[in-house]
C-alpha positions in Angstrom: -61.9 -101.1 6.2 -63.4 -97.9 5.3 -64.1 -96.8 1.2 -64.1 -93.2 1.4 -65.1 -91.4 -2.1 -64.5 -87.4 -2.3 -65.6 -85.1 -5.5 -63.5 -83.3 -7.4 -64.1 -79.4 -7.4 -64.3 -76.8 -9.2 -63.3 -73.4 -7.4 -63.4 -70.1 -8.4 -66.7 -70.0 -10.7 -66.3 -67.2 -12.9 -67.0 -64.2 -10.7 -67.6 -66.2 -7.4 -63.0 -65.6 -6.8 -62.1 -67.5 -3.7 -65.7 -67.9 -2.8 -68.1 -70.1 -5.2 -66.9 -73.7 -5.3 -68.6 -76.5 -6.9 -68.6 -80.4 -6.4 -68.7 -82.7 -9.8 -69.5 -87.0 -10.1 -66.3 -87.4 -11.0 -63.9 -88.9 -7.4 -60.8 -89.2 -5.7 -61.5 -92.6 -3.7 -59.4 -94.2 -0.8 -59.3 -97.1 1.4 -58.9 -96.7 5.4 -57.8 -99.9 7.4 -56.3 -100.1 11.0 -52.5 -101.6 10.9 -50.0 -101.8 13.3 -47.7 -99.3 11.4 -48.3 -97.2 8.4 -48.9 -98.3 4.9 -49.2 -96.6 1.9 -50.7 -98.4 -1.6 -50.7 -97.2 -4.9 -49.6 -94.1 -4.2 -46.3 -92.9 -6.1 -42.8 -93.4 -3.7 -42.5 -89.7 -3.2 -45.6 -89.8 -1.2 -45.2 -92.9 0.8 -44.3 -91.0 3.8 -45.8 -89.5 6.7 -45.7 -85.7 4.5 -48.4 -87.7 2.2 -51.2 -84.9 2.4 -53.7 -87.8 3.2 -52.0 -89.0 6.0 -51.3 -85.1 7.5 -55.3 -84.7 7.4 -55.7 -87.8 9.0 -53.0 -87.1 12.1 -55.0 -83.1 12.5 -58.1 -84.9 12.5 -57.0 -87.2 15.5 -55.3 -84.5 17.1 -59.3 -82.6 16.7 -60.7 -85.8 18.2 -58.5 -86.3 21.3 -57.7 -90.0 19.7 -54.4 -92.1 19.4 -54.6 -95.3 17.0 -51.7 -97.4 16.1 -51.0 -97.6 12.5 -52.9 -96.9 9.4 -53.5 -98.6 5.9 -54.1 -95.7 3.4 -54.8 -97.2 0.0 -55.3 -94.9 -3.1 -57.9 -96.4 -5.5 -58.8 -93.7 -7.9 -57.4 -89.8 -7.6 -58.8 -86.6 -9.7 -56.5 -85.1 -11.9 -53.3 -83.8 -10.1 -52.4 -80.1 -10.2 -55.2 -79.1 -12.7 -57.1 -76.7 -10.6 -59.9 -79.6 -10.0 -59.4 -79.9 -5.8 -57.0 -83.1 -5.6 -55.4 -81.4 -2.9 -58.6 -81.2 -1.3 -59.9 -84.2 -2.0 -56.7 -85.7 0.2 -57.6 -83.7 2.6 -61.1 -84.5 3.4 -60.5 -88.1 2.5 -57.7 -88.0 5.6 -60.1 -86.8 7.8 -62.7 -88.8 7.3 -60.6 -91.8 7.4 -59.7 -90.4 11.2 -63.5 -90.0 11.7 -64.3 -93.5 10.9 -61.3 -95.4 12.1 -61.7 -93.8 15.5 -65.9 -94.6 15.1 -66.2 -90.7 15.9 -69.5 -89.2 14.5 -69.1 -87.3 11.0 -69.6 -84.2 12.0 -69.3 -82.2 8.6 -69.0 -78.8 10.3 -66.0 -79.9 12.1 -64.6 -81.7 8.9 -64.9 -77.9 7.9 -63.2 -76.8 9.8 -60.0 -78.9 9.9 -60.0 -79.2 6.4 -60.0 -75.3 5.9 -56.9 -75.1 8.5 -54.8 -77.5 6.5 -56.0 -76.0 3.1 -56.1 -72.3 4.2 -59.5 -71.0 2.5 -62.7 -72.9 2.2 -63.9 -72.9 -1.2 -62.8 -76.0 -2.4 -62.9 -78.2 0.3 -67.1 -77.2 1.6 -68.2 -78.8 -1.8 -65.9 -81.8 -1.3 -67.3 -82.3 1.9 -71.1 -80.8 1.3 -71.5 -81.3 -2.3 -73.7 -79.1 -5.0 -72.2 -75.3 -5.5 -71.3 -73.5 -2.2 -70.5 -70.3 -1.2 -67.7 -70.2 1.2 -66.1 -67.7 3.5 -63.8 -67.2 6.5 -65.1 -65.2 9.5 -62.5 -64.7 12.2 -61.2 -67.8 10.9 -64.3 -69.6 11.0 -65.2 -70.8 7.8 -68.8 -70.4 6.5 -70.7 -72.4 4.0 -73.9 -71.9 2.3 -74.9 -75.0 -0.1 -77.1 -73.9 -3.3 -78.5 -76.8 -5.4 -77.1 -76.7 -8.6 -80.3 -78.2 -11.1 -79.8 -81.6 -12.6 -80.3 -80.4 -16.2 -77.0 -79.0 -16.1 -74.2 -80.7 -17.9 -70.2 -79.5 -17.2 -67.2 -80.3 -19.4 -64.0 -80.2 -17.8 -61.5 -79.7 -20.5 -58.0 -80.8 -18.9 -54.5 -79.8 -20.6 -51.8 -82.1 -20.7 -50.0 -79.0 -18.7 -50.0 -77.2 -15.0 -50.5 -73.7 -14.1 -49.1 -73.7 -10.4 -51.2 -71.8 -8.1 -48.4 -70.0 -6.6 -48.3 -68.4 -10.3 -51.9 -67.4 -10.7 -51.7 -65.6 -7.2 -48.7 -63.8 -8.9 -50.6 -63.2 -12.1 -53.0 -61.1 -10.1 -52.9 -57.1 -9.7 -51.9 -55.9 -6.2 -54.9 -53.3 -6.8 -58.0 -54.0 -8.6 -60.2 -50.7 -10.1 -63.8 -50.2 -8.8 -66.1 -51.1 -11.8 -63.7 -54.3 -12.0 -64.7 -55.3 -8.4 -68.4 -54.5 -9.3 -68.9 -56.2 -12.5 -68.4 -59.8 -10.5 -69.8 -58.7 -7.5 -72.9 -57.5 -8.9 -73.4 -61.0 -10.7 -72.6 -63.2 -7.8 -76.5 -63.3 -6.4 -77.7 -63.2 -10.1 -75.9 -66.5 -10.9 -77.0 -68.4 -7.7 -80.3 -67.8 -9.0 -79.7 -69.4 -12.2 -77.7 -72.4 -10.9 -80.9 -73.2 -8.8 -83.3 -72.7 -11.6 -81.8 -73.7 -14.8 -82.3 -70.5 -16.1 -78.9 -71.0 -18.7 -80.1 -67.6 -20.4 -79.4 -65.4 -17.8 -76.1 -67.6 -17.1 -74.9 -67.3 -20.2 -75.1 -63.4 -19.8 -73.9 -63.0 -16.4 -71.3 -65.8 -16.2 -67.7 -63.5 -16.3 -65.6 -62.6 -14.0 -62.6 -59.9 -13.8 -61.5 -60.1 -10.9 -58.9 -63.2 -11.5 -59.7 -64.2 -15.4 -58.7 -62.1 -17.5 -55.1 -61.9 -15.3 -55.1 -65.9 -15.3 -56.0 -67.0 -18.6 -52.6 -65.8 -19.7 -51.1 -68.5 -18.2 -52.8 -71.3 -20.1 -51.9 -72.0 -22.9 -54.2 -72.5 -26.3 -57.2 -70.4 -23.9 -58.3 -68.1 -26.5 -59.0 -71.4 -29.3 -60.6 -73.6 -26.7 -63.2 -71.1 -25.8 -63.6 -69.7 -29.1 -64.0 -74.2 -29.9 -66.8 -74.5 -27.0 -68.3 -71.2 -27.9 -68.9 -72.2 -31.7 -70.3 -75.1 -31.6 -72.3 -74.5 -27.7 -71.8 -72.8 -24.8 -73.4 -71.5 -21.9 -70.7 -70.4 -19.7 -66.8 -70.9 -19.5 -65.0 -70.1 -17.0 -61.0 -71.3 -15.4 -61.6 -74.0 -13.0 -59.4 -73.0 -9.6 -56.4 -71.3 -11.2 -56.2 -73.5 -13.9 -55.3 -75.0 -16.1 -58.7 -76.8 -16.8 -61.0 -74.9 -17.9 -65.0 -75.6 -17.3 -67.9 -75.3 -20.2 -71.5 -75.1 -19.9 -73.7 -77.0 -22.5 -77.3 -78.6 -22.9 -76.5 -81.1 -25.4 -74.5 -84.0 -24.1 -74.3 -84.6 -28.1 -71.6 -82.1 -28.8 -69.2 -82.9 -26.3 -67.8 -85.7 -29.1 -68.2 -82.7 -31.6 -65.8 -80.5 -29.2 -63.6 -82.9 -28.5 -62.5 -83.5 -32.2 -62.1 -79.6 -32.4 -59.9 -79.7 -30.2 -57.7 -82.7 -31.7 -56.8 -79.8 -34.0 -54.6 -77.9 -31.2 -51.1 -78.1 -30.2 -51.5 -79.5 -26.9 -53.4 -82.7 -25.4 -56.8 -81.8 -24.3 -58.7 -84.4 -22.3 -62.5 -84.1 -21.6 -64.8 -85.3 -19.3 -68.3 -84.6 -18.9 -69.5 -84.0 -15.6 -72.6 -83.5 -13.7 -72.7 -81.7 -10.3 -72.4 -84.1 -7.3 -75.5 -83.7 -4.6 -74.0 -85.6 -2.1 -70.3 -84.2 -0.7 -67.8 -86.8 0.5 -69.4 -90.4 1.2 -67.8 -93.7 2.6 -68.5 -97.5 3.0 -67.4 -99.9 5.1 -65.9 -102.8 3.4 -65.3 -106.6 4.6 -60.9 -106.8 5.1 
C-alpha cells in the first residue's frame, strides 16, 4: 500500500493569470493498494465509479507506462476543499498518477507526471506546484508544458479564506472580456518578474505594491459574494497582498503576524456568509508518498 499526499494550490496569483501557481501545507491524501477489482473508500457514492477523477489519472498513467494491473484499492483519507478554487481537481489527478507510478514500481519521473497531468487537466498551473511544490511558473509550448519552480521564503504566512459557496470555473471564464485593452495587459505583465523577486526574497513591501492583477480580478470578483468586506476586513487589520485563489471563491491574504489571523476571523463572524480560514504556509516539497504495511 502506497500513502500518497498532494498540496492544495493556489492558481492564478494576482497578475501571474493562468501562469503563477502555488503549492500550500495543507493536503489531499490517498491510499493505493493492488486488488483484484476496483475499490473505492470514503469517497462519496457518486464517485465510486470508474469516472472517479482519481481513478481516470490512474488508467492515463498506465496507459503512459505501457502497464496492465488487475484491480486497484483507491482509498480517500483527507481531500482539500472541493470546488473552491484550491486545486482538488488537481490534487486527484496527480494523486492517480502517482498511485499508477508506484503500483506498477515505475520510477517517479515528475516531468512525465507533468505531463499526463496537464493532458487530463488541460493547462499547467495548478497541477506543476502539486507535483513540484513552492510557486511555479507554468506554460504550454506546443503542448508541452513548461515549469519553472521559484522558492517562495519561509517567512511568509497565507490565509486562505474559504466561503461556504462555489464560483464554477466555467462562470469565471464567462465573466472574462473577449478583448482586454493594452495598459490592462501591461499593468500585470509588467509586475509578473517584479513579484518573483519578492516571493524569493521576502521583500513584502514591494509585494504589497505590485501584488494586482486586471487581467481576470476585477471581472471575477463579481462573482463572489461579500468580496468587497472581506478585503476591506484583511486590509484593516493586515495585509500584504490579496488576491482570488483559481477562480474563486477563496480568496488568499498575505500577513506577517500569525497573531491576527484569530483577529480576522472574528471580523469576519460579522458577515452574511460562513467564512472558514486556514493559515497556510507554502509547501517545498510537491506531491510525496509512503509505503505503508497492508
Amino acid at each position: 500500500m502506497f500513502e500518497v499526499r498532494v498540496p492544495m494550490t493556489s492558481a492564478n496569483v494576482a497578475c501571474g493569470f493562468d501562469t503563477l501557481g502555488i503549492a500550500f501545507q495543507e493536503y489531499s491524501i490517498f491510499d493505493f493498494e493492488l486488488s483484484d477489482r476496483l475499490e473505492f473508500v470514503n469517497f462519496e457514492e457518486e464517485f465510486c465509479n470508474e469516472d472517479n477523477l482519481v481513478y481516470i489519472a490512474f488508467k492515463k498513467a498506465l496507459n503512459f507506462l505501457n502497464k496492465t494491473i488487475k484491480g486497484v484499492k483507491i482509498s480517500l483519507k483527507k481531500q482539500a476543499p472541493i470546488a473552491r478554487g484550491l486545486g482538488s481537481s488537481s490534487t486527484c489527478v496527480v494523486a492517480g498518477i502517482y498511485g499508477a507510478y508506484l503500483l506498477t514500481g515505475s520510477e517517479i519521473n515528475k516531468n512525465d507526471i507533468l505531463k499526463i497531468a496537464t493532458e487530463i487537466e488541460g493547462h499547467p498551473d495548478n497541477v506543476a506546484p502539486a507535483i513540484f511544490g513552492n510557486l511555479c511558473a507554468s506554460c504550454l509550448v506546443d503542448d508541452e508544458a513548461i515549469t519553472v519552480q521559484y522558492d517562495v521564503d519561509d517567512r511568509f504566512n497565507f490565509m486562505a479564506l474559504i466561503p461556504n459557496f462555489e464560483t464554477k470555473t466555467a462562470d469565471a471564464r464567462k465573466a472574462l472580456p473577449k478583448e482586454l485593452p493594452l495598459k490592462d495587459a501591461i499593468f500585470s505583465l509588467s509586475r509578473l518578474g517584479i513579484v518573483l523577486r519578492a516571493f524569493e526574497n521576502y521583500d513584502i513591501s514591494i509585494l504589497r505594491k505590485v501584488l494586482a492583477d486586471k487581467i481576470h480580478e476585477p471581472y471575477r470578483k463579481k462573482l463572489i459574494y461579500e468580496y468587497d468586506e472581506v478585503r476591506n476586513i484583511c486590509e484593516s487589520i493586515e495585509s500584504y497582498g490579496f488576491f482570488i485563489s483559481g477562480s474563486g471563491s477563496t480568496l488568499i491574504n498575505i500577513l506577517k503576524n500569525e497573531n491576527n489571523v484569530e483577529l480576522i476571523k472574528e471580523k469576519l463572524k460579522k458577515l452574511k456568509y460562513d467564512w472558514k480560514v486556514l493559515f497556510v504556509k507554502a509547501d517545498k516539497e510537491g506531491t510525496t508518498y509512503e509505503e505503508r504495511n497492508v
